[in-house]
C-alpha positions as CSV (number, residue, x, y, z in Angstrom):
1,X,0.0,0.0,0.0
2,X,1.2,3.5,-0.7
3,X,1.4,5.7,1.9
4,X,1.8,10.0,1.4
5,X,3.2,12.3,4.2
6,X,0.0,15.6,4.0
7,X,0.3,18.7,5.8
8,X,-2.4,20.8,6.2
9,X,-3.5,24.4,7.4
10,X,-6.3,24.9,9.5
11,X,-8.0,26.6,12.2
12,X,-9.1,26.3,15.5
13,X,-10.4,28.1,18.6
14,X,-8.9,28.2,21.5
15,X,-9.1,30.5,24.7
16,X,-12.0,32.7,22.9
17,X,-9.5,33.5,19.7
18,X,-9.0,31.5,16.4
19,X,-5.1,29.9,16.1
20,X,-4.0,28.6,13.0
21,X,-2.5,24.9,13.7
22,X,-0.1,22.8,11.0
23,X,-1.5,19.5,10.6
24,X,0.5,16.7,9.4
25,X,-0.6,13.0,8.7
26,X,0.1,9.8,7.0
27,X,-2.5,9.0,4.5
28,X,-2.5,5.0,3.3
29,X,-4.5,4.3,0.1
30,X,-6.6,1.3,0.6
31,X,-7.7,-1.4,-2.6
32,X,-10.4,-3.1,-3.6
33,X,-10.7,-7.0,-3.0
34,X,-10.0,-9.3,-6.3
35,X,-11.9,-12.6,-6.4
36,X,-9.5,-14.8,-8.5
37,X,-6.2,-14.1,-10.5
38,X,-5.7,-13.2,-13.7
39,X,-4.7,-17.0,-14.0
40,X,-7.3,-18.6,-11.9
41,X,-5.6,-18.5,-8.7
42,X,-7.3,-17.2,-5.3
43,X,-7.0,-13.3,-5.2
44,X,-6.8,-11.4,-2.0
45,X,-9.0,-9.3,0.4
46,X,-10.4,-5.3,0.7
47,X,-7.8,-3.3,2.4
48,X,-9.6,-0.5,4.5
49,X,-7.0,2.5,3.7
50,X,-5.7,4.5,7.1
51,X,-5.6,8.0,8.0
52,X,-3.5,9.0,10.9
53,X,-2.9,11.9,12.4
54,X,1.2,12.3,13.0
55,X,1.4,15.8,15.0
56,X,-0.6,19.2,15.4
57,X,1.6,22.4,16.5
58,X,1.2,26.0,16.3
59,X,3.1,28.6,13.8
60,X,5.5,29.2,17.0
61,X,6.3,24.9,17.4
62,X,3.8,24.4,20.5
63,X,2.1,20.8,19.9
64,X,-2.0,21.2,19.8
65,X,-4.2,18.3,21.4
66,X,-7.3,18.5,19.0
67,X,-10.8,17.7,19.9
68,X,-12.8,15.2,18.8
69,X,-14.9,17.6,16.6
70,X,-11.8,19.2,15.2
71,X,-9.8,15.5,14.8
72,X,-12.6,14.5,12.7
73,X,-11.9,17.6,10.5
74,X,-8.8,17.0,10.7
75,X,-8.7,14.0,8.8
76,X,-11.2,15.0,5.9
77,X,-8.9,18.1,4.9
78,X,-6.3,15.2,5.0
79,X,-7.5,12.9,2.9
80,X,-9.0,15.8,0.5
81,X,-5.4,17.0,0.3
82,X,-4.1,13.2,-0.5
83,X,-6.8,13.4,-3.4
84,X,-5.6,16.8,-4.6
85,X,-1.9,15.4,-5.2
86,X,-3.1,12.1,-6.5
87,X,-4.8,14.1,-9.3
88,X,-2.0,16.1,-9.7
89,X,0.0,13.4,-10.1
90,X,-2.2,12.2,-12.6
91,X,-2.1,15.5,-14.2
């Protein structure tokens, strides 16, 4: 499976004021299950692809414990940004 190193720019609110945070992540394509081989032979399983969050920190270097809410939004911009450089790659 490939995996892609994504950074990402987002905000957050903290203490009553908006902080921009750097979020960076590991973002493992999955693949489809095949039945049977090309030359009859068993073929292999679904892989579920990953996204994991590697570290959050602030424009000054201070790490950022996201919430639930925010982790969760985390990880969309991630994998929308894995899908922006796959089609660039593409491209």
């Amino acid at each position: 499976m490939k995996a892609k190193h994504v950074e990402i720019f987002m905000f957050i609110f903290r203490d009553d004021r908006e902080v921009e945070v750097l979020v960076e992540g590991t973002v493992t394509e999955g693949y489809p299950a095949r039945f049977y081989m090309s030359n009859g032979d068993p073929g292999y399983p679904a892989e579920d692809g990953e996204t994991e969050i590697d570290s959050v920190s602030t424009e000054d270097g201070s790490d950022v414990e996201l919430t639930d809410e925010e982790t969760s939004q985390a990880i969309e911009k991630l994998l929308e940004a894995s899908a922006d450089l796959l089609e660039e790659s593409v491209d």
